[in-house]
C-alpha positions as CSV (number, residue, x, y, z in Angstrom):
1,X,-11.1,26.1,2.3
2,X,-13.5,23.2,3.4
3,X,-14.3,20.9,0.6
4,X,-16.9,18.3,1.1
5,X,-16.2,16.0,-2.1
6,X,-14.8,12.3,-0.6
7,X,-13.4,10.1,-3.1
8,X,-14.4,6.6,-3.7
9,X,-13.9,3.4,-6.0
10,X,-15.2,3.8,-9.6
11,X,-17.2,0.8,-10.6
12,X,-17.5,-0.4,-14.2
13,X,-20.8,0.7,-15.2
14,X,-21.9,2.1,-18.9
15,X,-24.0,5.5,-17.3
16,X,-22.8,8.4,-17.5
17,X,-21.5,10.5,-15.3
18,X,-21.8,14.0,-13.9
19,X,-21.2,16.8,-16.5
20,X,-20.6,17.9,-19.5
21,X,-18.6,15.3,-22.0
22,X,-15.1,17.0,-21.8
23,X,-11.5,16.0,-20.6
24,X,-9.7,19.2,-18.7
25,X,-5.9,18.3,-19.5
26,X,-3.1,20.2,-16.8
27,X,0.1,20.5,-16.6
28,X,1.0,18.6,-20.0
29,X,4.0,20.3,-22.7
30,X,2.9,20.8,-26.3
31,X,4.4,17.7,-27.2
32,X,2.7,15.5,-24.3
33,X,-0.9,17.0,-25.5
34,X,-0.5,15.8,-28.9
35,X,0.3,12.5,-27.1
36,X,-3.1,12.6,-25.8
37,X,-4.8,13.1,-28.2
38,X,-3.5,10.3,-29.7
39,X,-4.1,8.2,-27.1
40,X,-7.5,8.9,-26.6
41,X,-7.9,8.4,-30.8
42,X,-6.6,5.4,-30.3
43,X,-8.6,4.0,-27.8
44,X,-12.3,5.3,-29.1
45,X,-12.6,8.3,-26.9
46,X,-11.7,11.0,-29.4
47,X,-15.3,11.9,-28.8
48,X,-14.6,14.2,-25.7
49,X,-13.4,17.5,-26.2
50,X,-10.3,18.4,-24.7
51,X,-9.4,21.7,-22.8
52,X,-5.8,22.2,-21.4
53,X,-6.1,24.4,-18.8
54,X,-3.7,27.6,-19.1
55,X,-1.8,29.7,-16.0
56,X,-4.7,32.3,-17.1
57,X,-7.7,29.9,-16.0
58,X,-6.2,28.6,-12.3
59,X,-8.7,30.7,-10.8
60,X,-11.7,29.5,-12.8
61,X,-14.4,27.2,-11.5
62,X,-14.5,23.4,-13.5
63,X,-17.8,24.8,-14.6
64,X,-16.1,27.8,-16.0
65,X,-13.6,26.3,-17.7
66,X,-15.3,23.3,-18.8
67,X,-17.5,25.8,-21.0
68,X,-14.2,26.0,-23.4
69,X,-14.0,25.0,-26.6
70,X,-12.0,21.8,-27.6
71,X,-8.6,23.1,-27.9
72,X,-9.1,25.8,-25.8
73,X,-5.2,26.6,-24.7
74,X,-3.2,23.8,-26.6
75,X,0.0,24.5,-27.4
76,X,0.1,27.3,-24.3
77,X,2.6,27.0,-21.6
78,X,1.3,25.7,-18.9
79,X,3.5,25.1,-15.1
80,X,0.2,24.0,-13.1
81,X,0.4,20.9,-11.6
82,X,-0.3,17.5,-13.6
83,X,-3.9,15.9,-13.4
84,X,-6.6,14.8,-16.0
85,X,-10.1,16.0,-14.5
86,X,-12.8,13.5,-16.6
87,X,-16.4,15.0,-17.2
88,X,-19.4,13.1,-18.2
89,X,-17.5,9.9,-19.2
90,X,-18.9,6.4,-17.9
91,X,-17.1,4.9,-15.5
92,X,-16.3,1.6,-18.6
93,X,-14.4,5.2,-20.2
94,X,-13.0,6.1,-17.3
95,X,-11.5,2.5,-17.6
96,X,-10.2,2.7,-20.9
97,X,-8.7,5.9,-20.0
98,X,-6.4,5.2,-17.2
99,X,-5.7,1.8,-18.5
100,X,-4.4,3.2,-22.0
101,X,-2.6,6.0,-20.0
102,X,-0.6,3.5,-17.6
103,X,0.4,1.3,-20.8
104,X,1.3,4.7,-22.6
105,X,3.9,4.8,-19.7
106,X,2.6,8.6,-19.3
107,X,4.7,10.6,-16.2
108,X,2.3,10.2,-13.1
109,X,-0.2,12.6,-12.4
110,X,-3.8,13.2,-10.5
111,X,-7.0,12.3,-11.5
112,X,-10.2,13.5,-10.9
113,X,-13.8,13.3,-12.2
114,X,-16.0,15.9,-12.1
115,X,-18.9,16.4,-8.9
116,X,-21.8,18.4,-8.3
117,X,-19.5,20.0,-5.8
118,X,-16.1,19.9,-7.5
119,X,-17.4,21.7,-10.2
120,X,-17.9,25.0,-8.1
121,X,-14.2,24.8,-7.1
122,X,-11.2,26.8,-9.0
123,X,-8.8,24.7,-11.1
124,X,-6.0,25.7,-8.7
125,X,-8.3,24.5,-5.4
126,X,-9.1,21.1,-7.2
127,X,-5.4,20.8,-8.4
128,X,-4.3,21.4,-4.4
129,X,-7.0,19.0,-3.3
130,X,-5.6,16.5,-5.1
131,X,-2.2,16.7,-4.2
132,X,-3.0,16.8,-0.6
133,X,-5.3,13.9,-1.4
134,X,-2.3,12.3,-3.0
135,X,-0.4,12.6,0.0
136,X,-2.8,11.6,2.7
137,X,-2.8,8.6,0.5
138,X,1.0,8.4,0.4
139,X,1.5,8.6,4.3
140,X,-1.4,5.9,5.0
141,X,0.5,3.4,2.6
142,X,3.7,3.9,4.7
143,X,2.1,3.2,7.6
């Protein structure tokens, strides 16, 4: 599958960005999504709905599943890989986000925001996308 998204740097700005104003949450345990949503209490963004994506909605489209309700599969077991997908947050959120996740000492996982483009693909091609992404990234550090 040919995907034409290309990442690049966030900056720090207060507009929003593209879609909906809603986190998509994969790959996190119970007890990790309650650690979440804590987090994001704690650090003013308890605003944004959250959606943790279930093995049911891999072959949804980001626009699909991002039409959830807040909640929509917590507490589910979920085995898809790990990754935070961010939707209509500013890039200042964004920020606050990753920042309050990295002092949460959080296992690693992918992150995403939400495109024009990504939001047509499945949450299993984004998930794959960003591995690979994650390891192109990998092997050009090495070098």
């Amino acid at each position: 599958m040919s995907h034409n998204g290309k990442m690049k740097k966030v900056g720090k700005s207060s507009k929003k960005m593209y879609g909906p104003r809603k986190l998509l949450v994969c790959g996190y345990p119970d007890p990790e999504q309650q650690a979440l949503r804590s987090l994001l209490k704690d650090n003013g963004l308890s605003i944004f709905p959250v959606i943790f994506a279930t093995n049911d909605d891999l072959q949804k489209t980001l626009k699909e599943i991002l039409e959830s309700d807040d909640g929509h599969g917590q507490g589910e077991i979920d085995a898809t890989k790990r990754a935070i997908i961010m939707s209509g947050f500013t890039q200042k959120q964004l920020h606050i986000l990753m920042e309050a996740y990295r002092r949460a000492k959080l296992p690693p996982q992918h992150w995403a925001t939400l495109t024009p483009v990504s939001e047509n693909w499945s949450v299993a091609d984004l998930l794959n996308e960003l591995a690979a992404e994650a390891e192109a990234i990998k092997r050009q550090r090495k070098k």
